[in-house]
N, C-alpha and C positions, 0 to 999 in steps of 0.2 A: 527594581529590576535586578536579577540577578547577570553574573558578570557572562554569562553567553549571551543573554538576551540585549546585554548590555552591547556587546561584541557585534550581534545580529545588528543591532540602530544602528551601529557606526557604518558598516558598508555596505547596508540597505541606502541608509540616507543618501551615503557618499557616490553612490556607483550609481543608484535610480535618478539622481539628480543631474548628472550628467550624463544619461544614458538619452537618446532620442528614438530609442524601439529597442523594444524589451519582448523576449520570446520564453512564455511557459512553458516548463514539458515534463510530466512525471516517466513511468515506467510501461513498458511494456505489460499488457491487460492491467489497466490502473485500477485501484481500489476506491475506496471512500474516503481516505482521507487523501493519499494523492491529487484525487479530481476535488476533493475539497478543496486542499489548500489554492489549486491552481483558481479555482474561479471564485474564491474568496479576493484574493491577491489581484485577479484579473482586474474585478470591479471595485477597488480602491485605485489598481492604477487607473484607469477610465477616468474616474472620478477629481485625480489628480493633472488631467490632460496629456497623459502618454499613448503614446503609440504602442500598444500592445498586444500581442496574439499569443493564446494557448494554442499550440500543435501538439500532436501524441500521437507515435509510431502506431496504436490498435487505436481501434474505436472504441468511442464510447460507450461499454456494456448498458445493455437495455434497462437494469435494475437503475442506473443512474440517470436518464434521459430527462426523468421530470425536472433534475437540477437544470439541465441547460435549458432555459424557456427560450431564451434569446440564440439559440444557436452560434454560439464562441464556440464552444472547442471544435475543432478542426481536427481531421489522420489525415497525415501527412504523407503528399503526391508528389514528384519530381518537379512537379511547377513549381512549388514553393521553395524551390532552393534558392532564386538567387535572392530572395526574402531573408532567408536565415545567413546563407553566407553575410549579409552584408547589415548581421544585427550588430547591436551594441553592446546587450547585457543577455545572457541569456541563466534563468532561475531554474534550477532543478529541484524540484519539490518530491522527496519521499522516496532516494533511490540512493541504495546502497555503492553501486558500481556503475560509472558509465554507461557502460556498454548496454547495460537496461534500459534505454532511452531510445538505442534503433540505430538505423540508420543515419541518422540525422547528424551521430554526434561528427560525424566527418566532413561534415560542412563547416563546421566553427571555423572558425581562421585565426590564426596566432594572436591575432589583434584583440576577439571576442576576449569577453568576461565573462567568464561562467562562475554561477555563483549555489554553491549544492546546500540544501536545507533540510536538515532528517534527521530523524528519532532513532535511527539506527545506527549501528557503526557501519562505516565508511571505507568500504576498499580503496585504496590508491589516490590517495587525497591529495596526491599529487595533478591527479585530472583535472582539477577545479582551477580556479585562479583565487577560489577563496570558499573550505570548507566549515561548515556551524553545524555541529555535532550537538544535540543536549542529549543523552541518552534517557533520563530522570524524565522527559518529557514525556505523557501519553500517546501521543501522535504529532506530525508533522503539521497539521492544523492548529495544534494548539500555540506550536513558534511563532506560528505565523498573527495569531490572534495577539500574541502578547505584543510580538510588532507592532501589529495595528493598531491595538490600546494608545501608546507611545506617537503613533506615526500621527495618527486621527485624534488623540489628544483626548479620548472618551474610550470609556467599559462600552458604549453601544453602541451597535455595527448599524449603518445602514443594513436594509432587509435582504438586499440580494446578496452583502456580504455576510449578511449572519446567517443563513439559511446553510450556506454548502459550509460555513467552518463547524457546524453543527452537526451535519452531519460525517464529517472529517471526526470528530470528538467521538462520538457514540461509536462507528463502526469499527475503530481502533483501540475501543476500551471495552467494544462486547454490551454495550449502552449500560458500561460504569459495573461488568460483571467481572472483566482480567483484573491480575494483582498492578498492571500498570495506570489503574484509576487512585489519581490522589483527589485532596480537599481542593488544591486548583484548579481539577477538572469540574467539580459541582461550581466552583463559581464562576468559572466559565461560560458554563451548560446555562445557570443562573441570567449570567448579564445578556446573551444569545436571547434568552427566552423572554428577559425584556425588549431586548430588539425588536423583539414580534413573533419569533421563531415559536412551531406551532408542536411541542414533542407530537403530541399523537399522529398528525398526519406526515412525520417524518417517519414515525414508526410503519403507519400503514403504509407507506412507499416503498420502504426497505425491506420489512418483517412478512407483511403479509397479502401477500402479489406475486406469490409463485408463483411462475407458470407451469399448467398441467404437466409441461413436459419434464419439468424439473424436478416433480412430484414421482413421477414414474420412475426413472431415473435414479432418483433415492431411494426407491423402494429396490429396487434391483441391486444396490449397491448395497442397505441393508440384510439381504437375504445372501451377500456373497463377505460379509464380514470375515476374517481369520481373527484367531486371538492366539496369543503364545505368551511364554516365563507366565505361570498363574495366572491368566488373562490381566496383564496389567497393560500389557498391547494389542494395540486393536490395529488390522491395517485393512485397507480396500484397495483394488486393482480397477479403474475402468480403462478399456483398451477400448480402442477405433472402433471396433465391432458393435460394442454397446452404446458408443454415442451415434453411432450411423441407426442402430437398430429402434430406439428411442427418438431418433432426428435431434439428437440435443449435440451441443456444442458446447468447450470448454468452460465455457461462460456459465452453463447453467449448473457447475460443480460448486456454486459459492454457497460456502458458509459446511459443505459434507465434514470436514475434517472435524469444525468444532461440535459436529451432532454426535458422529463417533466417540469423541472426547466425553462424551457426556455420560456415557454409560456408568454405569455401576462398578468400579473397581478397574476401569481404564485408567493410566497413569497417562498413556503416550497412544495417540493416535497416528496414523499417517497414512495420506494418500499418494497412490501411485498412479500417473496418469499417462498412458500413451500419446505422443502429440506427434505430428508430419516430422517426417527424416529423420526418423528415430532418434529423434529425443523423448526424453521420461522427464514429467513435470515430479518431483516430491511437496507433499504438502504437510509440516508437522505439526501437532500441536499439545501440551503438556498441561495437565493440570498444575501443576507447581513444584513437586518431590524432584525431578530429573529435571536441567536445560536441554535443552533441544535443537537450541542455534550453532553450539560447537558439531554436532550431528549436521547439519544443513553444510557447514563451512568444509567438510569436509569434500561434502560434492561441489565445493566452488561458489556456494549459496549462503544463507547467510539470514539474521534478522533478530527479531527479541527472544532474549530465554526461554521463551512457553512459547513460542509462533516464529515459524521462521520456515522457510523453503528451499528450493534448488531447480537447476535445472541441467542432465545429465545427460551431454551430446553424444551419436554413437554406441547407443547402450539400446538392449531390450528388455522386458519386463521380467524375464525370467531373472537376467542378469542383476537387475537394479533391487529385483524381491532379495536376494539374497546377500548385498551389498547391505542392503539395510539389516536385515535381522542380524545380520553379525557385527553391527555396529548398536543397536541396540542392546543387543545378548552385552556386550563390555559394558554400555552405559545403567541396565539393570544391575547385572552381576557384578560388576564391579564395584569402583569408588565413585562415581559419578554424581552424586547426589549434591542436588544442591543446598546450601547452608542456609 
């Protein structure tokens, strides 16, 4: 073990052991490895006899549903409060900054434990009661596995645990295609797949199950691409209009940025997204030459070198289009390059 992972034992053991209800909860619209880890994590606590609930402020995007067979994760209603006020541990899996978790976080009471777990760097780590940082790690799934190694005393996960830290691994590594895939991601992916973990049908759940509307969609967002500096940036706008026109929803925007990325002589892609109360989601993503996260950080956002977001209250698109290009135009034109 290395000495986070090492770090991670010590007040997993300490805190889960004397915890009598333990509350899950990743970020606002969670990802794949977020809802990984949580229901990886869920069902070893189960299995250890805890009292434990996943809650999360959005629901569970439809692309992930088939993970939950057993209907755990729960979005979180005003009923559930005096539930969480009166937890004992509560685990944040895959979130940079509090306040990405909702509403909820003001229920904790001086008392709770919060305990934040992420691949990313960490705003105000003063929020926690106790932050684990590995940055060198592929995803927040994989901390969590290394735990479990340790915890469950075996490389093989029961099925229902190996299944969602599996796919926690792959959609945070691009299924082993970002520069953040190392050798102890394949033997990861490796001991998962002894587990019982099936790739292809994780792939057919994730990869290939679009739905029509999110087909159309992309196509409309491909034929409104901009490119600028040599076309080394690629960027797209969808505003309100286009998802009302389409019937799609935020939701059905996963995975646009790294298609743009994909182009021919794109270095930096980024999406611009209209959402309720005039906020502008940004979505970046880098093939590797420029970081992209110090760009995010600046809106308040934040995440890995090559992938990393924001979200920018009080702004319109007009406004946010040209925020960015001139924060690009410095990080092309400039020194910005990374080593």
């Amino acid at each position: 073990m290395n000495k986070i992972t090492n770090i991670l034992q010590d007040i997993l053991d300490r805190e889960i052991k004397s915890a009598k209800s333990i509350l899950l909860t990743s970020h606002i619209n969670p990802d794949g490895d977020g809802i990984g880890s949580e229901l990886g994590f869920y069902y070893h606590l189960s299995d250890i006899g805890k009292e434990c609930r996943i809650i999360n402020s959005s629901k569970l995007p439809d692309l992930y549903t088939f993970l939950d067979t057993r209907h755990v994760i729960e979005t979180y209603k005003t009923v559930f409060d005096q539930w969480i006020k009166n937890v004992d541990l509560v685990i944040i899996l895959d979130i940079g900054e509090i306040k990405r978790i909702g509403d909820m976080r003001k229920l904790f009471s001086p008392k709770t434990i919060t305990i934040c777990i992420d691949h990313h760097p960490v705003r105000h780590e003063s929020d926690y009661s106790f932050t684990i940082v590995d940055t060198h790690e592929p995803s927040t799934g994989s901390m969590v596995y290394h735990y479990l190694v340790n915890a469950r005393q075996s490389k093989l996960m029961p099925l229902d645990v190996a299944i969602p830290l599996y796919v926690a691994l792959i959609t945070d590594t691009g299924s082993f295609r970002y520069s953040n895939t190392n050798s102890s991601s394949h033997e990861m992916a490796a001991r998962l797949i002894e587990s019982g973990v099936k790739p292809h049908e994780i792939q057919r759940h994730i990869y290939e199950s679009r739905p029509l509307v999110q087909v159309r969609l992309l196509g409309k967002v491909i034929d409104g691409i901009k490119f600028d500096f040599s076309d080394q940036f690629a960027w797209f706008i969808i505003d309100a209009k286009m998802l009302n026109d389409h019937g799609a929803t935020p939701e059905d925007i996963e995975g646009f940025t790294d298609f743009i990325r994909s182009i021919n002589g794109v270095e930096i892609a980024c999406m611009i997204l209209e959402l309720p109360d005039r906020k502008i989601r940004l979505n970046f993503r880098s093939k590797g030459i420029y970081s992209v996260n110090d760009i995010a950080e600046k809106f308040k956002g934040g995440g890995h070198p090559f992938a990393a977001g924001a979200i920018i209250d009080k702004c319109d698109i007009v406004s946010a289009e040209k925020m960015i290009l001139y924060e690009i135009q410095h990080k092309i034109q400039g020194t910005a390059h990374v080593d």
